[in-house]
C-alpha positions as CSV (number, residue, x, y, z in Angstrom):
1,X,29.7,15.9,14.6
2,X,27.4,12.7,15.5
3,X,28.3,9.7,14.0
4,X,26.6,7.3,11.9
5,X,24.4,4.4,13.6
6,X,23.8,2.3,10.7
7,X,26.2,-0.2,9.6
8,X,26.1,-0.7,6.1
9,X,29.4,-2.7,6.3
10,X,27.6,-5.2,8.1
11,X,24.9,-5.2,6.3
12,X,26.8,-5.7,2.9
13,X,28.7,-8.8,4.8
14,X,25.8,-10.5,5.9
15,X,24.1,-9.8,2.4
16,X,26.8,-11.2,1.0
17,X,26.8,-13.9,3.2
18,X,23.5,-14.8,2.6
19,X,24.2,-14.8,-1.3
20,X,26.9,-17.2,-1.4
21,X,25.0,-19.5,0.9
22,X,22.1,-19.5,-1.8
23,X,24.0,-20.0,-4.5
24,X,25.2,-23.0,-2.5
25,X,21.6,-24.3,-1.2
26,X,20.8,-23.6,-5.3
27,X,23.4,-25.9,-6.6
28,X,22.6,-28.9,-3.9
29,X,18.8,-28.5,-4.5
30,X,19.2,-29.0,-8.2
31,X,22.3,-31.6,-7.6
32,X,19.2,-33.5,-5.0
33,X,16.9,-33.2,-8.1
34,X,19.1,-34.9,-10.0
35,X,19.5,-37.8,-7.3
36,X,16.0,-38.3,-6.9
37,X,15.6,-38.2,-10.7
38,X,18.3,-40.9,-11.5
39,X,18.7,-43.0,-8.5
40,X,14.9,-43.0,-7.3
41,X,12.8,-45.6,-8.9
42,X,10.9,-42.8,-11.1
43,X,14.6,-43.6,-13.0
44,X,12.7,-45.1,-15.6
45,X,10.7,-42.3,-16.5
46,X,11.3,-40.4,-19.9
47,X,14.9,-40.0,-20.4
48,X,17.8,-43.1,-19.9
49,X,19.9,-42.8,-17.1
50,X,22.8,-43.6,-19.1
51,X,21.9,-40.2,-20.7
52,X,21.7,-38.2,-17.3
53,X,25.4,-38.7,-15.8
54,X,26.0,-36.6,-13.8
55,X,29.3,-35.4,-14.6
56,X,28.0,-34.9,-18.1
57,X,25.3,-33.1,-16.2
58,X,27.5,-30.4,-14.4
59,X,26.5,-27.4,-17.2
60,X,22.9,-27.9,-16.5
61,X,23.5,-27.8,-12.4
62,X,25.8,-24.4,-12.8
63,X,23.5,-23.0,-15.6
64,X,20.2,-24.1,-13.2
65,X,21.9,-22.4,-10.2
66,X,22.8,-19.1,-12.4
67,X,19.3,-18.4,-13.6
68,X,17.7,-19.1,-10.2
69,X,20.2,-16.4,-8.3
70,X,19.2,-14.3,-11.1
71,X,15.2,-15.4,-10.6
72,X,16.0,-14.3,-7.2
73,X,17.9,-11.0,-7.3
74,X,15.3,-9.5,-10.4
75,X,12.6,-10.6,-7.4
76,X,14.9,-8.3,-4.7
77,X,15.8,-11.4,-2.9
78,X,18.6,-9.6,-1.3
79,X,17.0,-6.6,0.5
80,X,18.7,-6.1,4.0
81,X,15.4,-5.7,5.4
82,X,14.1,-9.2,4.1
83,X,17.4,-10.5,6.6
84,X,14.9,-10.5,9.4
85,X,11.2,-11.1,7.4
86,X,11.9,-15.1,7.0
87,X,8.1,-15.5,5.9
88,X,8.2,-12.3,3.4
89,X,11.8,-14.2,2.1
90,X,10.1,-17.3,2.1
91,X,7.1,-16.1,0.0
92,X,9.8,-14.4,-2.9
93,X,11.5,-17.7,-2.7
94,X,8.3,-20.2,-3.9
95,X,7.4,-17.3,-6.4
96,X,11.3,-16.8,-7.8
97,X,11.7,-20.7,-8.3
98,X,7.7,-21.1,-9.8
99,X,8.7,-18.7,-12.8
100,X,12.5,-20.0,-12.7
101,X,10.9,-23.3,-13.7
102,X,9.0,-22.2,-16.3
103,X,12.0,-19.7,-17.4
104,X,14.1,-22.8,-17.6
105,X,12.3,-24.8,-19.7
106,X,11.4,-22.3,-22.1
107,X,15.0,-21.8,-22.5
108,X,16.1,-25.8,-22.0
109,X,13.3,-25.8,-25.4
110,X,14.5,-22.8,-27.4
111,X,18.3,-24.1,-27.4
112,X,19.6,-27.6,-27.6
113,X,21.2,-28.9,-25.1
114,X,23.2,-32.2,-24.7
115,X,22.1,-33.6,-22.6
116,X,18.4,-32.7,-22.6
117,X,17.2,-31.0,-19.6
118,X,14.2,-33.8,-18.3
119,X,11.7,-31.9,-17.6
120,X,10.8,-33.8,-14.4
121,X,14.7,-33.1,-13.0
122,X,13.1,-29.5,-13.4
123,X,9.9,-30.4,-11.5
124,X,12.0,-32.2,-8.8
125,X,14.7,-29.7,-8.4
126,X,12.0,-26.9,-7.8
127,X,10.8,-28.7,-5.1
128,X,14.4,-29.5,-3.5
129,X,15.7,-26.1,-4.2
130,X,12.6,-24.5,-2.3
131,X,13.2,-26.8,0.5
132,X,16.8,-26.4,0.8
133,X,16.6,-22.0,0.3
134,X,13.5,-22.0,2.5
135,X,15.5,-23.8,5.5
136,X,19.1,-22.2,5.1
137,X,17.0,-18.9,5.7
138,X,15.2,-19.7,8.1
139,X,18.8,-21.3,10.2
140,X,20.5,-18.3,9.0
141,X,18.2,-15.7,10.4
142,X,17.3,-17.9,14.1
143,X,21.2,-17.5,14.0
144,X,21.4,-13.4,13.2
145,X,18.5,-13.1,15.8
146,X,20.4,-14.9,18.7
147,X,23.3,-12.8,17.9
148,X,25.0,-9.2,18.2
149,X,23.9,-8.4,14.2
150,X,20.2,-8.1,15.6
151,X,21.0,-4.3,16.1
152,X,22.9,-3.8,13.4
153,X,19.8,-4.7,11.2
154,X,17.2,-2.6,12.3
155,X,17.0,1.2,11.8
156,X,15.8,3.5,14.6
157,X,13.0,5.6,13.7
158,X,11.4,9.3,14.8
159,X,8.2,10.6,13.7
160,X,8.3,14.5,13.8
161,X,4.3,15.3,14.7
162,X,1.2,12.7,15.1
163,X,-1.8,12.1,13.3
164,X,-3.3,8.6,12.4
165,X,-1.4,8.0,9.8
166,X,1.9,7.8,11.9
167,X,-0.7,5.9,14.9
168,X,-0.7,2.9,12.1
169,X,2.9,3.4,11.5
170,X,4.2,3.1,14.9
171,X,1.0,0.2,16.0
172,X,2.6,-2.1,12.7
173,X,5.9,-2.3,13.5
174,X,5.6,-2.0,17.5
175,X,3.1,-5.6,16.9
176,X,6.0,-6.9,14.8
177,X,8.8,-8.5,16.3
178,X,10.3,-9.1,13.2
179,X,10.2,-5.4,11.9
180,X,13.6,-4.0,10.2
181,X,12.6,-0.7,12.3
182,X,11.7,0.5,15.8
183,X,10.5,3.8,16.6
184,X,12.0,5.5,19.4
185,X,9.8,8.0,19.8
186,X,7.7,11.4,18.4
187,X,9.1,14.9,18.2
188,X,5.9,16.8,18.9
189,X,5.2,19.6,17.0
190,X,2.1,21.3,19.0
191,X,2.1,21.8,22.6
192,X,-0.9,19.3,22.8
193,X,1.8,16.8,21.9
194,X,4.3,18.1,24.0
195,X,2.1,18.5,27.2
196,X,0.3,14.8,26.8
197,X,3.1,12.3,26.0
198,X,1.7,8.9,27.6
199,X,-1.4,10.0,25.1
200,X,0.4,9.1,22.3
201,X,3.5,6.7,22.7
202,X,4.1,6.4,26.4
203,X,7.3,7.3,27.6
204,X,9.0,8.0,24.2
205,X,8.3,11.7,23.8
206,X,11.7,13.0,22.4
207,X,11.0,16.4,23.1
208,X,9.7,19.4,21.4
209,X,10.4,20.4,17.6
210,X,12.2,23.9,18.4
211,X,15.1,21.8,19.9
212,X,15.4,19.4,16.2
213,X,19.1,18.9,15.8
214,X,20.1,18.6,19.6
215,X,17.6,15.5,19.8
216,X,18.7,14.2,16.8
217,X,22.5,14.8,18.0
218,X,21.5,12.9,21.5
219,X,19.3,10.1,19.9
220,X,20.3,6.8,18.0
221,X,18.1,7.8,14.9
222,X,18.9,6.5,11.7
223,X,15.5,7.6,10.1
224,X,13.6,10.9,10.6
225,X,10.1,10.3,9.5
226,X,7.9,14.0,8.9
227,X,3.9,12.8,10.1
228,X,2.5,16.6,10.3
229,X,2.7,17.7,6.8
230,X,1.4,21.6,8.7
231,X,5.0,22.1,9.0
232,X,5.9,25.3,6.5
233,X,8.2,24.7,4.0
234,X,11.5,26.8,6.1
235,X,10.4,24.1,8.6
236,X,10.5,20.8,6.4
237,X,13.8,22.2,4.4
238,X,15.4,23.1,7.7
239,X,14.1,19.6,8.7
240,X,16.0,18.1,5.7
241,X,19.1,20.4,6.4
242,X,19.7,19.0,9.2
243,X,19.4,15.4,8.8
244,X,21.9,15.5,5.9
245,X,24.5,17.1,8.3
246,X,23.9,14.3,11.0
247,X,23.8,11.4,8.2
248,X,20.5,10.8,8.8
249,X,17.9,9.6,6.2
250,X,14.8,11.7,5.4
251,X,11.2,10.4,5.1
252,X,7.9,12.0,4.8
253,X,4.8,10.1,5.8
254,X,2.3,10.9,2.5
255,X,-0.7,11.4,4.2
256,X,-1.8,13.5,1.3
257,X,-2.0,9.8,-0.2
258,X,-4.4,7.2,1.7
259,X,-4.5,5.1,-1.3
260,X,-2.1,3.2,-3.6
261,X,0.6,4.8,-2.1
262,X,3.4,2.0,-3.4
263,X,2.2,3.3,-7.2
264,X,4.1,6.7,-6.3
265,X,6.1,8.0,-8.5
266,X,8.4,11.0,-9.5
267,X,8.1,11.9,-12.6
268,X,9.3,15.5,-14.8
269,X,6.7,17.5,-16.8
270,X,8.9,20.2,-18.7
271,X,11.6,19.8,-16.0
272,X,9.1,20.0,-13.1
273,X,8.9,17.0,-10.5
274,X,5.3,15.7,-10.1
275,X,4.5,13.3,-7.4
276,X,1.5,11.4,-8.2
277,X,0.0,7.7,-8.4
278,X,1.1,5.8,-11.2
279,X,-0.4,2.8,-13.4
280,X,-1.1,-0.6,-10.9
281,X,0.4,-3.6,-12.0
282,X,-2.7,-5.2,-12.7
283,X,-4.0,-2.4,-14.8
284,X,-0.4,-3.1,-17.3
285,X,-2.2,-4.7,-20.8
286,X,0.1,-7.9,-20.2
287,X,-0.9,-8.7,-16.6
288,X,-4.5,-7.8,-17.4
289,X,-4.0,-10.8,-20.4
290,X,-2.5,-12.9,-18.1
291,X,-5.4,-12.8,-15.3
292,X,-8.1,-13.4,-17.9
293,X,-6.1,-16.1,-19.1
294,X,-6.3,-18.1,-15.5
295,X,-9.9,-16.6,-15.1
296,X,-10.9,-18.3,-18.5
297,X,-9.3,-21.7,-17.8
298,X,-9.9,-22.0,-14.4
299,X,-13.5,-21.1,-14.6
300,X,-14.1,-23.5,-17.0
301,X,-12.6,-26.3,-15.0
302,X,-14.3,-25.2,-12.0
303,X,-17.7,-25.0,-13.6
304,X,-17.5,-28.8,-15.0
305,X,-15.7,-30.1,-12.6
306,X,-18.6,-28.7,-10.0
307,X,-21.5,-29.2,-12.3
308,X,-22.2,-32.9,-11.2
309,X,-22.2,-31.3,-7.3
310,X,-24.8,-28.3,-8.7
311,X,-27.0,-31.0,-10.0
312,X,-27.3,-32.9,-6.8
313,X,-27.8,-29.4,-4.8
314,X,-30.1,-28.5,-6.7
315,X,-32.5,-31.6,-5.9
316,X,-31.5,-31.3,-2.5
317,X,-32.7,-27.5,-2.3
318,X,-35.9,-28.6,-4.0
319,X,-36.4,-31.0,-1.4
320,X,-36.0,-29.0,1.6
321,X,-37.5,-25.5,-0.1
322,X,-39.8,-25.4,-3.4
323,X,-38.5,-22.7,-5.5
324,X,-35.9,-21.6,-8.2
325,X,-32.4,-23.4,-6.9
326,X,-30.4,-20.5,-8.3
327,X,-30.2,-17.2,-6.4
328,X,-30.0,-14.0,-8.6
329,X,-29.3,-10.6,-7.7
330,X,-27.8,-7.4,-9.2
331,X,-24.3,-6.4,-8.0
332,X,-21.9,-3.7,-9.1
333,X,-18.5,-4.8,-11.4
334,X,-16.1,-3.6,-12.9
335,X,-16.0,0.3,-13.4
336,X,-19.2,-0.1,-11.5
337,X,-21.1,-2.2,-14.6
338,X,-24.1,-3.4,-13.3
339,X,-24.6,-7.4,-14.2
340,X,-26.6,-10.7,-12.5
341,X,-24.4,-12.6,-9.7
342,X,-25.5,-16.2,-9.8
343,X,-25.3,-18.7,-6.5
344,X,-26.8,-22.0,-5.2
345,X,-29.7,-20.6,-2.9
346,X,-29.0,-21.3,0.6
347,X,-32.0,-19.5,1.8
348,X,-35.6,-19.9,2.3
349,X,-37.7,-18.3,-0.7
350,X,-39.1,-15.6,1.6
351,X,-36.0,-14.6,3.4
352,X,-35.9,-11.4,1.8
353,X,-39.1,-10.4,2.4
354,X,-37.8,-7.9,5.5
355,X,-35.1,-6.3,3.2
356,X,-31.3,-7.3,2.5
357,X,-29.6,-8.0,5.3
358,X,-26.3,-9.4,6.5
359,X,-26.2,-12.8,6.9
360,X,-25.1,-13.8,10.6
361,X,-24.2,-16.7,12.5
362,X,-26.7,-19.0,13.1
363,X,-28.6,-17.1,10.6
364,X,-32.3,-18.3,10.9
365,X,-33.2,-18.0,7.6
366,X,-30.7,-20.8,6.2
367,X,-32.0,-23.9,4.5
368,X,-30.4,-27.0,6.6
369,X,-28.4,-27.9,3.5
370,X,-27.9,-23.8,2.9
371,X,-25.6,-23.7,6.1
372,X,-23.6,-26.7,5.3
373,X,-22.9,-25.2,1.7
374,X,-21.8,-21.5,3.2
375,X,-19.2,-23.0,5.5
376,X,-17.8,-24.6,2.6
377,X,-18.3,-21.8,0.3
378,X,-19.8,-24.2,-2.2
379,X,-22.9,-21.8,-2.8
380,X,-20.7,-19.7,-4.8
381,X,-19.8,-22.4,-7.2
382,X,-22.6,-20.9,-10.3
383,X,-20.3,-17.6,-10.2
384,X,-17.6,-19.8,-12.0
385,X,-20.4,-18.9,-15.0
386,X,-20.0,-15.5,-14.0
387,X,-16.0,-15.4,-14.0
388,X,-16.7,-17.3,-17.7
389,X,-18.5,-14.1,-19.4
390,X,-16.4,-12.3,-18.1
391,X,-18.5,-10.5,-15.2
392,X,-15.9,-11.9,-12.1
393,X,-12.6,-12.5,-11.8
394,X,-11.4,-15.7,-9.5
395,X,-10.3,-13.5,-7.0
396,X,-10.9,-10.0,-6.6
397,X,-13.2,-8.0,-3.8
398,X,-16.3,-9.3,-3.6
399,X,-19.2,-7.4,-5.3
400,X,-22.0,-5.7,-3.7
401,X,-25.5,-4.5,-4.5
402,X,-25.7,-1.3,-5.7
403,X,-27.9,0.1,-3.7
404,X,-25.7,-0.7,-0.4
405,X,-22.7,1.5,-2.6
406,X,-25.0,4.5,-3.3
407,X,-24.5,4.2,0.5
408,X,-21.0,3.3,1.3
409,X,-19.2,5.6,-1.1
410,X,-20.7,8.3,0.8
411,X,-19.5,7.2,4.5
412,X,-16.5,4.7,3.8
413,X,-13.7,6.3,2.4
414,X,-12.2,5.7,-0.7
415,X,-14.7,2.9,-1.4
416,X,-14.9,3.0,-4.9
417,X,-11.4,2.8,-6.1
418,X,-12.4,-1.0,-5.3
419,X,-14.0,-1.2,-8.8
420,X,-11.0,-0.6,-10.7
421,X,-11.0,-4.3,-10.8
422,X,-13.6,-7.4,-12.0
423,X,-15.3,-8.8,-8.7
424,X,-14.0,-11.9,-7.6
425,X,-15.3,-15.6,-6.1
426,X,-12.9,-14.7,-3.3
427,X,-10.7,-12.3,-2.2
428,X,-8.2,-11.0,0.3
429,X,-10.7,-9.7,2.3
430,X,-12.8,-12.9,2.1
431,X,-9.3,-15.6,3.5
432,X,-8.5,-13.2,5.9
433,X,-12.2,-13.3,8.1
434,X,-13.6,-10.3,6.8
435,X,-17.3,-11.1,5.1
436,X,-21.0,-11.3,6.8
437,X,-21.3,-8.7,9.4
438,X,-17.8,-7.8,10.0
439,X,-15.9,-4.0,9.7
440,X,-16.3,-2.6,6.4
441,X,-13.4,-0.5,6.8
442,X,-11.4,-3.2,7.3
443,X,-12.5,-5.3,4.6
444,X,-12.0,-2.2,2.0
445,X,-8.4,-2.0,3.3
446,X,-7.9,-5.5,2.4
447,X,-9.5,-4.8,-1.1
448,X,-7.2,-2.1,-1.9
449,X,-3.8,-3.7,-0.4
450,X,-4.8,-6.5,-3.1
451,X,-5.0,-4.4,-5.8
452,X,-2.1,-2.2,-5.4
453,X,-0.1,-5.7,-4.7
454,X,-1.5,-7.8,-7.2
455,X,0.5,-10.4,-8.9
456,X,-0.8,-14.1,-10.6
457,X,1.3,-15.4,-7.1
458,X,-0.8,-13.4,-5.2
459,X,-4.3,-14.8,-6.9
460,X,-2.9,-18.3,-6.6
461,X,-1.8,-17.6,-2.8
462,X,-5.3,-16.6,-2.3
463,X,-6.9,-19.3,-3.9
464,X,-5.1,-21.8,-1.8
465,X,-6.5,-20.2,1.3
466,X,-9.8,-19.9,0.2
467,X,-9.8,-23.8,0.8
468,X,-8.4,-23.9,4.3
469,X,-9.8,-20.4,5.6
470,X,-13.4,-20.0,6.7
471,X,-14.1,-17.7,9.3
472,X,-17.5,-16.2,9.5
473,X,-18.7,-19.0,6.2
474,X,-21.8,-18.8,7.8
């Protein structure tokens, strides 16, 4: 009988390793909080000291450290894979102690404590806590990496059969030092497979499918991971068969599913199991509140606030090119609504004239003051109007002309799921390179991992990086 690679006691210790130092890093961020707030000169702010001693203060620190550790495990903090992702644990960390803050003082407001929790204690101790988790992690895993544990984190993987869904597969984690898994190799399932191994991962051909359970019996595999859904069902249940005798987990790459795929759920229909896509987080009535909530407010501050900038563009413009300052066009929306996309023309009048094309660098038909304003994005700033009415979104995919996506839904696949969502000033596409004449595969790939990810962290992550990241602004 082969024996089990995994080591889930290991796992569990470091885990819990990882838990109690949290707690710990909790408690001295919100203990440094409270330092900074009583013993800094900001002292005099709000509350007396005399009212903040700190021994009188020790309910506040536990109860402060409780509700983050439970911020943090509701936000699956503690997922053994996240032991060696220190930028993905990281990310959970600033988002767990953003909503702990405003968790806290909701609660610090509903109930009466004594002392009063100072709000600005709550605002320092996020910041200290965040510090303190952010570097114990980081320590902890450059000491897990250096060590023997390495292994004993990361799951070996075989892919029965190839197609390009398991090509992604094995390209993501191979480019990944990071990655919880390795592959170790394909079983190939047609003799195409078989007879061309360095075609498809090199030197790690395992062999031929026939001979299943004596690879598996020879290999280190933790995970067995079905790519060529052809395979009959004998074939897949013989497939799961044997992976339960050699205590090894089973995993079927949905290629039936190129979109979405995270939203898949089981589900019983008079005591049937159906496997389909369920509702996306940002299509749940409470997260679709909450995003027209920020898009309200912060288009409204980002239409004053740029409105004294418009005005003086729009006399520049004028100067260097007589005609309207405001661009119009028609783009597509949401559910593929048809409405008028306003920006600060960066063009000459006639630039049209030859047909809508991609803008490019260098781009000839830019007004002087045009190609300053696309670097910086500030062209865009009239769609805060747009986000107002309730056309656009802050972030979202950016829209397009109609007439390009009588096109693209024909030759780009799964284009117009895209449109399940308003439009946005930026996007994930948009911060990571891909606008102007770049792949539109790519960028619809970006479109949809934002949707099927979305969360209010997310929007704000990517409106943060809208303001350092500006590759092809042109």
């Amino acid at each position: 009988m082969r024996s089990k690679r995994t080591y889930p006691r290991t796992q569990n210790y470091l885990l819990s390793l990882v838990f109690l130092g949290d707690a710990l890093m909790c408690y001295f961020g919100l203990t440094l909080g409270y330092l900074i707030r009583v013993k800094s000169p900001i002292r005099k702010i709000g509350i007396e000291p005399v009212t903040l001693n700190f021994e009188n203060y020790q309910p506040v620190l536990l109860l402060g450290t409780i509700f983050l550790i439970i911020t943090y495990c509701t936000i699956k903090l503690y997922d053994t894979k996240l032991l060696l992702r220190p930028h993905r644990a990281a990310t959970l960390i600033l988002r767990g102690t953003f909503f702990w803050f405003l968790a806290f003082l909701g609660f610090s407001l509903a109930f009466r404590f004594e002392p009063s929790i100072s709000r600005l204690f709550a605002a320092l101790s996020s910041f200290t806590c965040v510090s303190a988790m952010i570097c114990w992690r980081y320590l902890f895993y450059y000491g897990i990496s250096k060590s023997s544990f390495r292994d004993r984190l990361t799951q070996n993987v075989a892919i029965i059969g190839w197609n390009t869904d398991a090509e992604r597969l094995v390209e993501a984690i191979d480019k990944d030092g990071n990655h919880p898994y390795k592959v170790i190799g394909i079983i190939a399932t047609t003799p195409e497979e078989a007879s061309n191994p360095r075609q498809f991962l090199g030197e790690r051909l395992l062999g031929d499918f026939k001979n299943l359970t004596e690879i598996l019996q020879k290999q280190p595999v933790d995970i067995v991971a079905v790519a060529d859904l052809n395979l009959n069902s004998e074939q897949i249940l013989a497939t799961v068969d044997t992976c339960e005798r050699l205590y090894i987990q089973f995993k079927i790459v949905p290629s039936f599913f190129q979109i979405f795929v995270s939203s898949l759920n089981m589900q019983t229909i008079s005591g049937v199991p159906i496997l389909g896509v369920e509702s996306l987080p940002i299509s749940h009535i409470a997260n679709q509140y909450l995003k027209r909530a920020v898009d309200i407010t912060g288009g409204l501050v980002g239409f004053l606030g740029s409105l004294p900038f418009m005005l003086v563009a729009a006399l520049i413009i004028k100067k260097q090119s007589p005609g309207p300052f405001i661009y119009r066009q028609t783009r597509t929306g949401l559910d593929g609504k048809l409405f008028t996309i306003y920006k600060l023309r960066s063009m000459r009048i006639d630039a049209e004239k030859d047909g809508n094309n991609w803008t490019v660098a260098n781009d000839p038909r830019r007004l002087p003051f045009g190609a300053f304003m696309r670097k910086w994005n500030l062209d865009e700033l009239p769609q805060f109007w747009n986000v107002i009415i309730g056309d656009m979104s802050l972030v979202g995919p950016r829209p397009e002309r109609p007439e390009l996506i009588t096109k693209f839904e024909h030759e780009i696949p799964h284009y117009n799921p895209r449109h399940v969502v308003r439009p946005g000033i930026t996007g994930w596409a948009q911060v990571n390179g891909l606008r102007g004449n770049t792949s539109l595969v790519d960028r619809i790939k970006y479109d949809l991992y934002y949707i099927e990810n979305w969360s209010i962290w997310f929007d704000i992550q990517i409106m943060l990086l809208t303001f350092i990241k500006r590759d092809n602004a042109y």
